[in-house]
Each structure stands twice: as C-alpha cells, then as structure tokens.
N, C-alpha and C positions, 0 to 999 in steps of 0.2 A: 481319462487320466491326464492328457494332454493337457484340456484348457482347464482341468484342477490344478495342476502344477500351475500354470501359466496365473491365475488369478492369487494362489497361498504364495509364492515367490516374487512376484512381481508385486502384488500390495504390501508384500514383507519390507519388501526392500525400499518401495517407495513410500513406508513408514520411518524408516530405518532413516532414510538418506532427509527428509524434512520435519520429522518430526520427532527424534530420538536424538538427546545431546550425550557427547562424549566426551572424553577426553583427550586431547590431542598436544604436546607440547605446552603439556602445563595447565591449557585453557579447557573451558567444559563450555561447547558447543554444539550446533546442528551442524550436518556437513557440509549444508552451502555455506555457511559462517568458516567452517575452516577453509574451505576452498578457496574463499574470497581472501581471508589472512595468510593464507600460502602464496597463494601468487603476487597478491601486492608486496608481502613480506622477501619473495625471493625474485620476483623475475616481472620488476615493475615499472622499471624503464622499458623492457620488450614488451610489455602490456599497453604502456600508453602511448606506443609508436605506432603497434597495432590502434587504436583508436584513432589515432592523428590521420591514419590512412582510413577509416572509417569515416573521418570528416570530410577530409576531403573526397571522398568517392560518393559520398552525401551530395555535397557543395557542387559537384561536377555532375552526377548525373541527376541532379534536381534540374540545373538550366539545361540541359539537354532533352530533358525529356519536355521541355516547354515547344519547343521547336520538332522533337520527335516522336512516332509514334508505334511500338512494338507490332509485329503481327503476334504474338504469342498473350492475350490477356495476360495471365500471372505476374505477365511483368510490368504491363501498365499498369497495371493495383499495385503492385511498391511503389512503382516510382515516379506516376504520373498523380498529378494531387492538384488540389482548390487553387486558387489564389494566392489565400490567407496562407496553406500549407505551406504552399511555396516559399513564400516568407519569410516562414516560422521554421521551417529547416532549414536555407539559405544563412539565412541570421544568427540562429542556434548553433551550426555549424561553423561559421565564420566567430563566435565569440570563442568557440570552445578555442578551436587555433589560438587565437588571439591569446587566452589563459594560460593555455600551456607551454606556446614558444614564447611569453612576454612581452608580444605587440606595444607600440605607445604606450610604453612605460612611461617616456619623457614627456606625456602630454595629459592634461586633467584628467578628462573621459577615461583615459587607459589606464589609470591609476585606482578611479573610481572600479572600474570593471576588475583589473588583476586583485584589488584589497581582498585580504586573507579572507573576510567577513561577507563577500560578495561571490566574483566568479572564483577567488581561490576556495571558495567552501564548494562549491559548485565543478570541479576538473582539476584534475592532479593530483597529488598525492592527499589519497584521506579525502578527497572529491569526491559526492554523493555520485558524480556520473560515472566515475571510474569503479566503484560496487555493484554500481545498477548494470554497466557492459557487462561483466563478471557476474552476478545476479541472474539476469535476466538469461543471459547463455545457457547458462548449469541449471539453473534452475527449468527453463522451458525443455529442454533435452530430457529431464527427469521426470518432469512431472506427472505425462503419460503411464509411471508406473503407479499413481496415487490415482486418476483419471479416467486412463480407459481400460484397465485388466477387473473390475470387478469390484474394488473396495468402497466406491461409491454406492452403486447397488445394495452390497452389502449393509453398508451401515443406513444406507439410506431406506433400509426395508425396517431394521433393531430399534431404529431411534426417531423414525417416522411420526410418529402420534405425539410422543414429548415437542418436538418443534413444532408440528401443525399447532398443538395448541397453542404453546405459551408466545410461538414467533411468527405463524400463519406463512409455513413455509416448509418443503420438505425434508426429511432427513438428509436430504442429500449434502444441505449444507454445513452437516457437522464435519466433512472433511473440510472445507472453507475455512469457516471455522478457525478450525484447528491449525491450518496451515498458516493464518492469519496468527492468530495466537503466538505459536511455537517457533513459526518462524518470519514471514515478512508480509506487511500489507496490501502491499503491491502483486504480492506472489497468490495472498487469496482474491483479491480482484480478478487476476486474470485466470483461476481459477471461475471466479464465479461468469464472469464472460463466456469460457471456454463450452462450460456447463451449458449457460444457455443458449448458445449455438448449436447445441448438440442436443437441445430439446428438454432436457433435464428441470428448468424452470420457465414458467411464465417472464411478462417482462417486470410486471409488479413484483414477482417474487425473488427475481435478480436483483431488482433495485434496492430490496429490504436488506438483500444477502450482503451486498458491494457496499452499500450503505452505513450498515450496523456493525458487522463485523468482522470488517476489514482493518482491525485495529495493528497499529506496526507492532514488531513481535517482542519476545520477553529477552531475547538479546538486549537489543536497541534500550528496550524501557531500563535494563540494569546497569547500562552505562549512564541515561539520563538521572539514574537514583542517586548513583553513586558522584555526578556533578553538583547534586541537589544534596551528599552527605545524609541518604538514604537508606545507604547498601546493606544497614544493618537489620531495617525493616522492610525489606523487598519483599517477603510474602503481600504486607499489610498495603504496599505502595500499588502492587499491580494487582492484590485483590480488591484493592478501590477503583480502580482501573474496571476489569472487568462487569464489578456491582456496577457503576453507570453505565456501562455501555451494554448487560442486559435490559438493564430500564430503560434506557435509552430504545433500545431494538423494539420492545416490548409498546412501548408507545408509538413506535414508526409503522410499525404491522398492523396499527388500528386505525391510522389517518388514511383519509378518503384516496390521496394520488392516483387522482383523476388522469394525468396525463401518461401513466406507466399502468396500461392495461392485462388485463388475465390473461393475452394471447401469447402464446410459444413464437419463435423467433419464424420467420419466414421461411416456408419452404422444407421445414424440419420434421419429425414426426416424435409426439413427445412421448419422453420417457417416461413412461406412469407404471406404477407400483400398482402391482392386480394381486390379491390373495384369496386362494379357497381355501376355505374350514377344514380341507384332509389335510393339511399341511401345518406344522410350526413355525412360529413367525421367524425362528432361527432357518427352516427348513425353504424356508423363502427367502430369504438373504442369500443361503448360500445358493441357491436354483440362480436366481440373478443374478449373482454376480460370476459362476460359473457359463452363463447363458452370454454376457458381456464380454468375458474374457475369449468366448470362442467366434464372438464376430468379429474381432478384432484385430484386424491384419499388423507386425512389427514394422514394416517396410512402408505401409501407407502412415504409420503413425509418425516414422523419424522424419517424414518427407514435408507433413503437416506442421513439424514441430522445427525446421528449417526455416519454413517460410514466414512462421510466426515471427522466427529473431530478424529476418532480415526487415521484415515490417515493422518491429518495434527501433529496430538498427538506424532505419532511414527515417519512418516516419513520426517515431516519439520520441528519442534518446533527442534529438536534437532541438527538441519543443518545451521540453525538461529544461534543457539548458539556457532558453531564452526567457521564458515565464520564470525561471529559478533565479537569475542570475537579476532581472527586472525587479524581482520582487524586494531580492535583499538588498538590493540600491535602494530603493525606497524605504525599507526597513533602518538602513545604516546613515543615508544621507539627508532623511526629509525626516517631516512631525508628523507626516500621516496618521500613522498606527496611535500615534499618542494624542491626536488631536480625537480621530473617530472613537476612540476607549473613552471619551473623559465622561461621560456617562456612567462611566463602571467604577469611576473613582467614587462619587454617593455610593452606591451602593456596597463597595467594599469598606468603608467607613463606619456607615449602618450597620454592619455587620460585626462592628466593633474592631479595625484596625486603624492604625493613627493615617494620617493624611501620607504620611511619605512612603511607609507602606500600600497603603493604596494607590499613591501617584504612582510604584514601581509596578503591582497586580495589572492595572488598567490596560496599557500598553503590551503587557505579556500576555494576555489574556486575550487578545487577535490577532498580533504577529506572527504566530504560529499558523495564520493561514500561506504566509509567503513560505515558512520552511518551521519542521517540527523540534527544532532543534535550539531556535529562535528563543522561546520564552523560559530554556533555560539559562540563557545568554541573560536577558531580561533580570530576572528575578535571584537568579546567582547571590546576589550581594548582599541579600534583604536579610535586615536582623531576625525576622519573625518567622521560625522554623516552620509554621504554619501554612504559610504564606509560600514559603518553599513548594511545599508537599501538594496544596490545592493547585497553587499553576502549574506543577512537573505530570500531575493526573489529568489535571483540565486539557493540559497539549493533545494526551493521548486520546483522550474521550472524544475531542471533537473532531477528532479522523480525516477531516480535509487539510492537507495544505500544496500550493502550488508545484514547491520542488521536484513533488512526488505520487501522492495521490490523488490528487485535484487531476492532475494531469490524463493519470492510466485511467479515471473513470472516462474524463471526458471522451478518451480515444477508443472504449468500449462499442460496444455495438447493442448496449442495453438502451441511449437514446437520453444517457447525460450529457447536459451542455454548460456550457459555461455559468450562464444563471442560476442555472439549478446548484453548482456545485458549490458556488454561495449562499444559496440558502441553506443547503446542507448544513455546512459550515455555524452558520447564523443560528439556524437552528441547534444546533447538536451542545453550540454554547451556551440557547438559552434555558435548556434543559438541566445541563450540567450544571452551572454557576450556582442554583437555589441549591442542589441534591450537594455537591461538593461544599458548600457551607454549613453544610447538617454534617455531614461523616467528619470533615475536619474540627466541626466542635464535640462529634462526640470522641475523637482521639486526643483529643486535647482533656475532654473530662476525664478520662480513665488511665489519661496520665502517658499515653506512647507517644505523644509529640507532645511540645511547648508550643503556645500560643504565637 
C-alpha cells in the first residue's frame, strides 16, 4: 500500500507541478512559470544578490581549485574542471558581475556587453539566466516526482509500441516529451540525460529523445505569437510547431548515427520493459511503476537532486552566460548572421516573396542559433504576415540555440559536442525551411494567414 501511495501521489503531483497550467493572479500557467513570475515579480533584488554571490563563489572557487585538490571526490567533480571549463566559468562569471553591477559602462567593450540586446537579455531583470537559476532549482528539486516514483514506467509500459514504432525509441520518452512540450526544453533535456544515466535509454536513443523533442515549451511559444500578432491563432502556431518537429523526429530515428551507439550508459543496468501474456499491458505499467516507486529511497533522491544544481550552478549557469552573451554580440554588432543566410535569400524569393522580405527571412532564419528569441527580433517588422508565422515556427523547430539549449546538450553525458550541436542545428533548418513553405502556403490558401 506504501509504494502505491508513493508512486499515484507522487506522479500526481509531479504532473500537477510541470505539466498542468492554472491560474494564478490572472495568468494561466505551469507552476514553475508562476514560481519563477513570483519571485522575480516580488523578491528580485534578494534573488539577484543571491546569484551575484553564486558568481562570485563560481569565480573564486574555479581558481582555487586550479591550485587545490579535495580529498572528498564529489567535490572535485563540481569544482575541479578542463582548461577550457575553467575559462568558460571564470569568464561567464566575471561578465555576469560585470552586467549586473554596470562595470565599464564609460568604455566601448562594456557598452557593447551591458546593451539591452546582448548581456542585458542575458542577466538581470527579465535575464534569460536569472529564470534559468530559478528554473533549474525548482525545477530539478521537483522533477524526481515525474522521474523516480513510477510514472515513467508507467507510461513507458501504455505507450511503448506507438514510440518504438513511429520514433525507434521507448515510451519512456513520452514523459520527455511532455515535459518539453508543456513546459521547458531544457527541463526535457535534462530529463532525457537523467533517464539515460539511470539506464532507461541507449545512447542513440537519448540522442533521438534530447534531439527531437526537446522543443521549448508552449509558454514561451505564446509569448513569441503573440510578438509575431499570433495570439489569436496559437492553436494553428504551435500545431505547426509540433507537425515538424514530429517529421522532424521521425526522420532522425531513421538516420544511420553512427557515432551515438545502442549501448546503455556505463556501468548502469538497463531499464528494459519485460511482459508476460498473463498479465494486461495496463497490469504491467502499474507492476513497474509500483516496483520503481519501491526502490526508491526520498533521502538519496533529494541528495542526488542537490548536487545536480550545484553542478549546473558552477559548471553550466556560467557557460550560458559567456556562449549567450558572445553570441548576441555578434548577432547585434557584426553581419555574420546576414552574410552566412544570404543563400536563403534565393531561396525565400523562389518561393514567391519580394527581395526585402526575404533580405529580413535570411538572417532570422540562423540567428536563432545564438538565442531563440533572436529571429523574432528579426522578422518583427516584416509586412508579410507569412513571413511572420514561418520564422516564429522555423525558431522553434530547429531546437538548438546557444543561450540555452546548445549549451544543456553539450554539458549532457549523452556525448554531444560542439560540432554536433551545429549540425543539429543545420540540419533540423534544412528539414524545416522546404516543410514550413508547404504548411505556410497552405494557410495562406485556406485563408488563416495573409501572404
């Protein structure tokens, strides 16, 4: 009766808490969205004071541990790191200060880096990194109720055969999925990570999962609709959303990836799904997941779910901040983005828009790899409602960008690297661009958008 309780309460709730929006002060959200709007909204100067002291406890025990060395492992895995790491959190940290107390202001560089468009989109108020501390906290503290009590099991026994076939991947991933969906992309990432540390997927089969549909969630997307003067057809916006990035997925599960092998993570033993014919396949779901819930200790989970933040505290939060903050300098200062697009301008011409609309598409249409927020900035202006609606989808389809997801893959333990996560990238645009030309003409034939 125990681990029954333990598994219908605890996967209730960690439905409840990520995947069930409410209403809260007006707004209809998931609860780490209101958590995150409560605390910025009341208590956001004590919030990013706390972070300031997160940087600097970054900044100070990165060069310390260069020179020292724990007798306790646990702690040299935070806080002893590469080179490059060193770096890349040294740096990271040192710009976030810089943003938030107004460093060299009176000097080019520090103008360039504080610009609303650069490190201020990037730290302090309405700062992608001041959600993601906030995020990543509540979020990882919670997630254990959607993860280790049994709801994975569960669905991953009911909806096993539908994913093997159409996505060459277990049911497990529909909690992923979902969590991705509903609520953030980063959050089914390190969902699909977590999973495959714990045996649950091959590495091919995480890579499909982390890959495909880790799409950011329908929050986010109904703010980007509603920048794009969407909001009124948000079903049609993020069910074109979703249509690619099944096809999308569906195509990714068939390619050879060769370098992301069938094997289970090292040293784990995997989670495989066994059923016998006396049994219903609901009567199997619940056997697992009541089987799950009862090996599963509270005390070793909170412990595990500690050290994840402080890992992501030290070693990502402040990696985010330097690849994010590089990127949108280059995005706001240079022709980069508009130089390497100008190939997309043909092709968005061919497709029957005038050249200035397609000079705006070209550029929106890969700037979203430095930040996802980017190519509504881009395309904002463009007379042609169309043009709107394909690059506010195309952002979302092509799932990588540096700020944010580029990043949490790379720092996974599935065995993405920087390369790859441009191809990704590269890929997932050249899939998208032909598929999002077809749906947008056919909304435009049947009359829901204007050309």
């Amino acid at each position: 009766m125990k681990n029954k309780l333990k598994f219908i309460l605890l996967s209730i709730l960690g439905f409840l808490f990520f995947l069930m929006p409410f209403q809260f002060r007006g707004e209809e959200k998931i609860a780490i969205s209101h958590i995150v709007s409560f605390i910025t909204g009341n208590y956001l100067n004590l919030f990013i004071s706390f972070t300031v002291i997160c940087a600097w406890g970054v900044l100070i025990s990165t060069a310390v541990f260069l020179f020292y060395e724990s007798k306790h492992k646990a702690v040299n895995e935070v806080f002893k790191a590469s080179p490059l790491n060193v770096f890349l959190r040294i740096v990271g940290s040192f710009l976030y200060l810089v943003v938030i107390n107004g460093w060299f202001s009176d000097t080019a560089i520090g103008n360039m880096i504080l610009d609303p468009n650069t490190g201020g989109l990037m730290a302090g108020d309405g700062g992608l990194l001041t959600t993601l501390y906030i995020t990543f906290f509540v979020g990882i503290l919670a997630l254990p109720m959607l993860t280790h009590f049994g709801a994975v099991e569960f669905l991953g026994v009911l909806l096993g055969s539908f994913m093997e076939k159409w996505f060459k991947v277990p049911g497990y991933a529909t909690v992923d999925a979902i969590a991705s969906f509903v609520g953030d992309g980063t959050i089914g990432i390190v969902v699909t990570d977590t999973q495959y540390q714990r045996g649950y997927y091959t590495k091919r089969e995480a890579y499909i999962i982390a890959t495909s549909f880790s799409i950011v969630g329908i929050a986010f997307a109904s703010a980007v609709a509603e920048e794009l003067s969407f909001g009124h057809i948000f079903p049609v916006f993020y069910g074109a959303i979703a249509l690619v990035t099944m096809i999308i997925a569906f195509i990714t599960a068939r390619m050879p990836l060769k370098k992301f092998s069938n094997d289970y993570y090292e040293g784990v033993t995997p989670n495989k799904i066994h059923m016998s014919k006396d049994k219903s396949i609901f009567q199997h779901a619940y056997a697992a997941a009541e089987k799950q819930a009862e090996e599963t200790n509270l005390i070793d989970v909170f412990k595990g779910s500690i050290k994840s933040i402080l890992n992501i505290y030290v070693g990502f939060l402040p990696v985010i901040m330097f690849v994010g903050t590089l990127s949108l300098i280059i995005a706001e200062y240079t022709s980069f983005f508009t130089i390497i697009s100008s190939p997309l301008v043909y092709i968005y011409t061919t497709a029957g828009y005038s050249k200035d609309v397609a000079m705006m598409m070209a550029p929106a249409s890969v700037c979203g790899f430095a930040d996802m927020y980017l190519p509504s900035l881009f395309i904002g202006e463009s007379p042609s409602e169309s043009s709107r609606f394909f690059i506010g989808v195309l952002a979302f389809t092509q799932l990588i960008f540096m700020s944010e997801t580029g990043m949490v893959l790379v720092k996974t333990k599935i065995g993405v690297n920087m390369f790859d996560v441009i191809k990704i990238f590269i890929f997932r645009t050249l899939i998208s661009v032909p598929i999002l030309i077809i749906i947008t003409r056919l909304l435009v034939a049947i009359g829901i958008i204007a050309f």
